[in-house]
N, C-alpha and C positions, 0 to 999 in steps of 0.2 A: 537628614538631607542626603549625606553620604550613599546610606543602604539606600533612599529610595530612586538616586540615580543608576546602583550596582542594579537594581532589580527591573528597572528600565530597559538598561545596557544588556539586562539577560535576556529580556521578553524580546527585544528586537534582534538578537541574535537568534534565538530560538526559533522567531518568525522564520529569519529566512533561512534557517536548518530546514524546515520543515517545506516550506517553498521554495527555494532553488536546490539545495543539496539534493533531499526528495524525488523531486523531480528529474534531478542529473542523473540519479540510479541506473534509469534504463537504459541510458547512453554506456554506462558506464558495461552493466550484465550483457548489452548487445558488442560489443567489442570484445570481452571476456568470453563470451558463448562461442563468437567464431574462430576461435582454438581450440576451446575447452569445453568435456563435456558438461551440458547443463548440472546434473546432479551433483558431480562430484564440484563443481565450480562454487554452487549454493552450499553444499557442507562445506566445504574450507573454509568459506566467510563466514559460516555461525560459526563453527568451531572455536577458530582463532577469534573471533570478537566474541562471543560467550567466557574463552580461558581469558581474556583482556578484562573481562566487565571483574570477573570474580579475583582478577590478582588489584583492579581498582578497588574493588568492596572491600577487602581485606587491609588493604593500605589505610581507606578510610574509617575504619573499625566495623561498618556495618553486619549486622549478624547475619550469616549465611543459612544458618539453622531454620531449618522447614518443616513442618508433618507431612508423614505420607502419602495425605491428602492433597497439600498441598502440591506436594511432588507428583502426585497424578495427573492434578489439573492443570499444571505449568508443561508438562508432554504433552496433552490433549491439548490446549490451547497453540503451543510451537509445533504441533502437526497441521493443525489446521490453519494457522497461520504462515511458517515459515517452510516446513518439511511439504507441506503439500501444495499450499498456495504459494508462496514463491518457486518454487525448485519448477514445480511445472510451466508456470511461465517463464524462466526466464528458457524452460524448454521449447518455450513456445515464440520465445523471438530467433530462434534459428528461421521463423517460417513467416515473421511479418516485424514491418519496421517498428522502431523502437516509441516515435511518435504517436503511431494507430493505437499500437498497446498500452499505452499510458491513455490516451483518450477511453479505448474500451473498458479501460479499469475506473474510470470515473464515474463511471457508471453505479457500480458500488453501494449507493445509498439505496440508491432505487431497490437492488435487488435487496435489502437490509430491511427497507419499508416493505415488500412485499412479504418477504419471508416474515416480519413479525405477526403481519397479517392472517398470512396463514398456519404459521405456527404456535400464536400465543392471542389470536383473535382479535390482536389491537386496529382498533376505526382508524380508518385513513382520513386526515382531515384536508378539508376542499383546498385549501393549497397545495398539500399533498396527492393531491389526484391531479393537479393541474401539472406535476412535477413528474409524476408515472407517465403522463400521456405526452409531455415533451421530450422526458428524457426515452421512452420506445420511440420516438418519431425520430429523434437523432442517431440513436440505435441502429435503427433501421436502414437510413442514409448512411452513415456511417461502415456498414458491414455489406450494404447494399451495392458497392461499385465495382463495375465490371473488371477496371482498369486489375483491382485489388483481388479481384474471386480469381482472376484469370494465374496470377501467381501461382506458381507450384507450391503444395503445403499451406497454402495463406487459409484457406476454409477449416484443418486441422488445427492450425493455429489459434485463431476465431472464437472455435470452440475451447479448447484449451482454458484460454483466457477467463471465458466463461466461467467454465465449470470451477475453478481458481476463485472466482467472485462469489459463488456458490460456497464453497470451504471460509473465506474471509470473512461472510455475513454472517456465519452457523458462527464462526469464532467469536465475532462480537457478540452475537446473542451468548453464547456461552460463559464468554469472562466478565458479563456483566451482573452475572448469579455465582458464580463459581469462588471458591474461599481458595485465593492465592494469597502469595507473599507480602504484608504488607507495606515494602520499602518496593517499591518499581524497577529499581536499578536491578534490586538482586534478583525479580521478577523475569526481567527480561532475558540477566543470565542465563538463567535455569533454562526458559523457553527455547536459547539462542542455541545452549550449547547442546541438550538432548537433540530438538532437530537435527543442530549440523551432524551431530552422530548417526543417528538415521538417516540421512542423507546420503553420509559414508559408506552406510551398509547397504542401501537400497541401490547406491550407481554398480557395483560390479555386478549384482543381480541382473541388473539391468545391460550387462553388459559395455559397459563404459571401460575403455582404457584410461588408465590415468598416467597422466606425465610429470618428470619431477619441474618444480617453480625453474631450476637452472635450463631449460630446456622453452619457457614461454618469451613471448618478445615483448621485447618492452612497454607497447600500448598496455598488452594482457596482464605483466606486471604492475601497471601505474592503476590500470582498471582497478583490479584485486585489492591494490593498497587503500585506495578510495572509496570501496563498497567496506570494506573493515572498518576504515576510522571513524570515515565520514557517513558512509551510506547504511551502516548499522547502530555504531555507539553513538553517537552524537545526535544523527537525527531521532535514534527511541529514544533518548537521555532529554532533547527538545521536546517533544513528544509527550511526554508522560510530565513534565517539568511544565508546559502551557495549561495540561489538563488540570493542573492543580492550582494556578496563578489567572486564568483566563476561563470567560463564559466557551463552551463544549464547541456553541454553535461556530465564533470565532477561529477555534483551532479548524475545523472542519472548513474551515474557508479556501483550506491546502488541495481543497479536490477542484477547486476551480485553476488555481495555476501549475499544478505538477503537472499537468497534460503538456498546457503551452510550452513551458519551460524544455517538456520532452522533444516537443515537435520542431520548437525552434533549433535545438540540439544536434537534433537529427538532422534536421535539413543541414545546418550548419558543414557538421562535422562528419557525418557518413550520408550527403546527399540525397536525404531520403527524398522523396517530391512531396509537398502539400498539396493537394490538389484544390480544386472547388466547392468540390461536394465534402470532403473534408475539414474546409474550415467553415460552412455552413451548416454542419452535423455538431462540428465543437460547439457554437454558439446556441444551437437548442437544445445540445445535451446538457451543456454546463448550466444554462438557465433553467432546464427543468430539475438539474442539481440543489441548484438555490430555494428553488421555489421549494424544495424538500426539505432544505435545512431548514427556511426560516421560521420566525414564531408569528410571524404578522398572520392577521387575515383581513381577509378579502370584504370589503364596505357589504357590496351584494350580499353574502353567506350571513354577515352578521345582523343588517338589517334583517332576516327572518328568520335568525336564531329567538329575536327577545332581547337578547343583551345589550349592553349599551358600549359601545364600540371605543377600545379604547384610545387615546389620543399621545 
């Protein structure tokens, strides 16, 4: 009775790791970016939260020991995930509010549903085509207002974001074949800490000055501290911890409210404006989100499938 209240208490913590912490990220990277540059800003926090994960595993006895196999596909996977899909947006919210970029990143299944499509020839099922042609109609409205193109860098940004969604999908297709660590925690390590290192090494390529932490103000310090504890350890610790306790589709419920969570944020705390067309683009996006995740189908499809329609 005890454990199954503890394991309750964790599932609904985990929840809202993943739905409000989640979601606060970009509040958090857009405050941090406007001092700091993007690249070297995203290696700090894997760094320091990848050295954090591995002096936890170690506390905890877990085995750090990997093959070189798996050491490859733990850099390939924290490239495309953290080193290039993250680092580049949060280079990409120097150029648009922190709200829009959490909405355009929702998007995300969609392009994950396309790309398995084309990449590995899997059918789209009639839900899921109803969920492609809502969530481009939101898309659309979404990246379509004049108010937002008219922005200086806001079209570079856009794109960015994109192409970042593009890197994310390739990643899930990939770590879902790919022979990594079998314990998640030390998984993420591995992922956390090579990105942040290449991160390191790609900002002064890049031309990035870097400044010492005794020199950032205090939002940009509170920022930093909360993408480390909160917006790295804890939420992939929730994270990998639901996928294991909870149906896939349930965790995946997180792309419906870390937009909201962003946008309400934003407005909040750095003024961003919601406009009209933006909170009518979240509502066909997000629903055409749904219609992606879910398992149901449609009466219509099934009555001339053959099948008997399950109830």
């Amino acid at each position: 009775m005890v454990k199954m209240q503890r394991n309750t208490i964790l599932v609904v913590l985990s929840f809202f790791a993943i739905y409000f912490i989640w979601g606060s990220t970009y509040l958090w990277n857009k405050i941090a970016v406007t001092e700091l540059p993007a690249f070297m800003l995203a290696g700090f926090r894997f760094v320091i939260a990848g050295t954090l994960i591995f002096i936890i595993s170690k506390i905890l006895g877990l085995p750090l020991k990997i093959t070189k196999k798996q050491f490859k596909n733990t850099f390939i996977a924290g490239f495309l995930f953290l080193t290039f899909g993250n680092g580049v947006v949060v280079w990409a919210l120097k150029f648009v509010d922190s709200g829009f970029a959490a909405l355009e990143v929702s998007a995300q299944p969609l392009v994950v549903l396309l790309m398995m499509r084309v990449l590995q020839g899997k059918k789209i099922q009639p839900m899921s085509v109803i969920g492609v042609v809502l969530g481009i109609t939101g898309i659309f409205l979404l990246v379509g207002q004049q108010e937002i193109i008219a922005q200086e860098g806001a079209i570079l940004g856009m794109v960015l974001i994109f192409i970042c969604m593009l890197s994310w999908s390739y990643g899930s297709l990939f770590v879902g074949k790919a022979d990594l660590p079998s314990n998640f925690f030390v998984n993420t390590g591995y992922q956390m800490l090579s990105s942040g290192i290449s991160l390191l090494l790609i900002s002064p390529l890049l031309g990035e000055t870097w400044s010492s932490p005794l020199e950032w103000s205090t939002p940009v310090l509170w920022s930093m501290l909360l993408l480390i504890i909160f917006g790295s350890i804890v939420t992939f610790t929730a994270f990998n911890y639901l996928l294991r306790i909870v149906s896939p589709e349930k965790v995946a419920t997180s792309s419906y409210v870390n937009p909201i969570i962003a946008m309400i944020l934003g407005w909040y705390f750095l003024n961003e404006a919601i406009t009209l067309q933006s909170a009518i683009a979240s509502v066909i996006l997000l629903t055409g989100v749904y219609f992606i995740n879910t398992k149901k189908s449609l009466t219509i499809f099934s009555r001339f499938s053959g099948k008997r329609i399950p109830k």
